[in-house]
C-alpha positions, 0 to 999 in steps of 0.5 A: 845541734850541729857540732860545729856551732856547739861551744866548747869550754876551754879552762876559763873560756867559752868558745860560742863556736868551733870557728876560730880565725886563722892567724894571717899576717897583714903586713900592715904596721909600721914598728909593730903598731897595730892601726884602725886598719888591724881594728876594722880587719880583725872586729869584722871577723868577730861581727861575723860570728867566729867563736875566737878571732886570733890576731896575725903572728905579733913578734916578740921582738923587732928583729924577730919580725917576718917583715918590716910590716908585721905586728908587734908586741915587744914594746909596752906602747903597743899595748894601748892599740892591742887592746882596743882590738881585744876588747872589741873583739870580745865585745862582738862576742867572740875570744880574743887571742893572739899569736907570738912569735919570732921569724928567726932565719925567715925574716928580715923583709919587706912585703907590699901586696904579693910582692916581697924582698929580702932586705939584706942590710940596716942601712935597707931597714932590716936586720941580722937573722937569729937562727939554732944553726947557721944555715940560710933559709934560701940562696936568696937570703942572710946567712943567720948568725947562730944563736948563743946559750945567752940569747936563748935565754933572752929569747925565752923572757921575751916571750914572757914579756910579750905574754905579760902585754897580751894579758894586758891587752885583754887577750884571753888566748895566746898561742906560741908560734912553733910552726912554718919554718919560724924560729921555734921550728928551726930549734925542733928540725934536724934540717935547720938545727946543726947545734951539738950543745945541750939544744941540739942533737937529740929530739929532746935537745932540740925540744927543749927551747920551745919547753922552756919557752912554755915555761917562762910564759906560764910565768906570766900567763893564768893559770885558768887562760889557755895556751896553744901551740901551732906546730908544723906536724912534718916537715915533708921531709923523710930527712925531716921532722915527722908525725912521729915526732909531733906524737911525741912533742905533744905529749910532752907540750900537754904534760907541760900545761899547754892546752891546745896543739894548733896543727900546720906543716911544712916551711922549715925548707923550700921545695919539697911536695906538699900535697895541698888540697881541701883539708890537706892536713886534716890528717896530721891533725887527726893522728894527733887528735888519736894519740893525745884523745881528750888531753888535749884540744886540737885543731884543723886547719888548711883549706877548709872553706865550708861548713859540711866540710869542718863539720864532716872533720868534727864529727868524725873525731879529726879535731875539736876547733876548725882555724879558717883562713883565706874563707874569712879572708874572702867573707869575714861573715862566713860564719853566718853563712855556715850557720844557715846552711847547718840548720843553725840559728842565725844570730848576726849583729843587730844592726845587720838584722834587717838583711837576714830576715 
């Protein structure tokens, strides 16, 4: 059998697969609703045959969304539409998961198709900007209002609660976005985290929110469902977070209870080089996967679009789960497809049956 179509067992779950699909926002909801349009996107991918389907970064409050038409979880009425996706997804067999989140100093938007806009007042729809330190993301962007040890704190029950609704939504995964630039990797950068308090300064300091972030969500999550967090290994920055650093932050997740490390890079800060290509950043995972060995599961994720491909990762160590993104953009039955070509069996749904024999 192939390694990329073996299930893994994780805590109380079982991945039928290595292939999980990619957190991927949508912009699609209007206050953070999800609509039939989320539960057609995300039930097709489970159809399709991915181990786990993992919803779009969901955010934890309605100012802490990338743009007005991100999914939400900080309202108790946004479950009844979450969960009509998590229970068909895990209908189709695959792990329903989803992705929390906050934009912090990156939000505040407006996105149609590929066009976007910062909107800079209420009076256009948006918001005032929560950051660590009080440094805009761009020229073309708010200058955020630096955050204050009461909103913290607030922040870190927010994502208690928003994990208290993914549980009752039937998730049976969630992740704690920490990743592109987003506001927990704003606290864990030295480039956008200027604060000379106790989260500010050293790497200690600066881990500290997203610790506790773990912590309060434990609070609220099971102990026998796991956790993941997606962290952005370097900044690509020398001035920067770096690989080092993520060595050591990932350790220090593991021994705080978090089950996953999801490995990404990059976003805290425009125009640097990031050498993107087929499995770009495979290597940040790889090194992870080396310093944390079997503590941890790991996985991959950035241009990886075949099976040999996420096979050739799998066998040689690299991570234990590949994310895929545009591909199941692009085919959401890529999985089936991958299947076929590893020697696997084919099992699509039945009433598809007849175009497989």
């Amino acid at each position: 059998m192939s390694i990329l179509f073996s299930p893994i067992n994780i805590k109380s779950i079982t991945l039928k697969n290595r292939i999980v699909t990619s957190p991927m926002c949508m912009y699609s909801s209007e206050d953070g609703f999800a609509t039939d349009w989320h539960l057609v996107h995300y039930g097709t991918r489970a159809m399709g045959g991915a181990g786990a389907v993992m919803l779009e970064a969901s955010a934890v409050r309605a100012d802490g969304r990338i743009s007005v038409g991100d999914l939400g979880i900080y309202k108790d009425g946004h479950v009844e539409g979450l969960s009509r996706i998590a229970k068909f997804i895990k209908d189709n067999g695959a792990v329903p998961a989803i992705q929390l989140a906050h934009a912090g100093r990156k939000g505040s938007t407006w996105v149609a198709g590929d066009q976007s806009k910062t909107l800079h007042t209420e009076a256009e729809g948006g918001w005032t900007l929560l950051a660590p330190s009080p440094i805009a993301f761009s020229s073309h962007m708010p200058t955020p209002r630096e955050m204050t040890i009461e909103d913290i704190q607030q922040l870190q029950q927010d994502f208690k609660v928003a994990a208290k609704r993914a549980l009752q939504a039937g998730f049976e995964w969630i992740e704690i976005h920490s990743a592109h630039g987003y506001l927990i990797n704003e606290f864990l950068s030295p480039l956008s985290n200027k604060r000379n308090d106790s989260y500010g300064g050293s790497i200690e300091n600066r881990a500290k929110f997203l610790l506790e972030i773990v912590s309060a969500v434990q609070e609220e999550w099971p102990a026998d469902l796991p956790i993941s967090v997606r962290i952005s290994a370097t900044d690509w920055s020398d001035e920067g977070w770096t690989i080092e650093d993520s060595k050591w932050l990932t350790a220090k997740l593991i021994e705080a209870g978090v089950d996953i490390i999801d490995v990404s890079s990059g976003g805290v800060i425009g125009g640097v080089h990031i050498p993107v290509g087929p499995s770009y950043q495979v290597p940040l995972a790889s090194a992870l996967k080396q310093s944390l060995g079997n503590t941890a599961v790991v996985s991959a994720v950035g241009m990886i679009t075949n099976a040999q491909q996420a096979e050739t990762i799998l066998l040689n160590g690299d991570a234990d789960l590949v994310f895929f993104a545009r591909e199941l953009l692009r085919n959401p039955y890529f999985p089936l497809a991958a299947a076929a070509e590893l020697g696997e069996e084919v099992n699509p749904p039945v009433q598809y049956k007849r175009a497989f024999i």
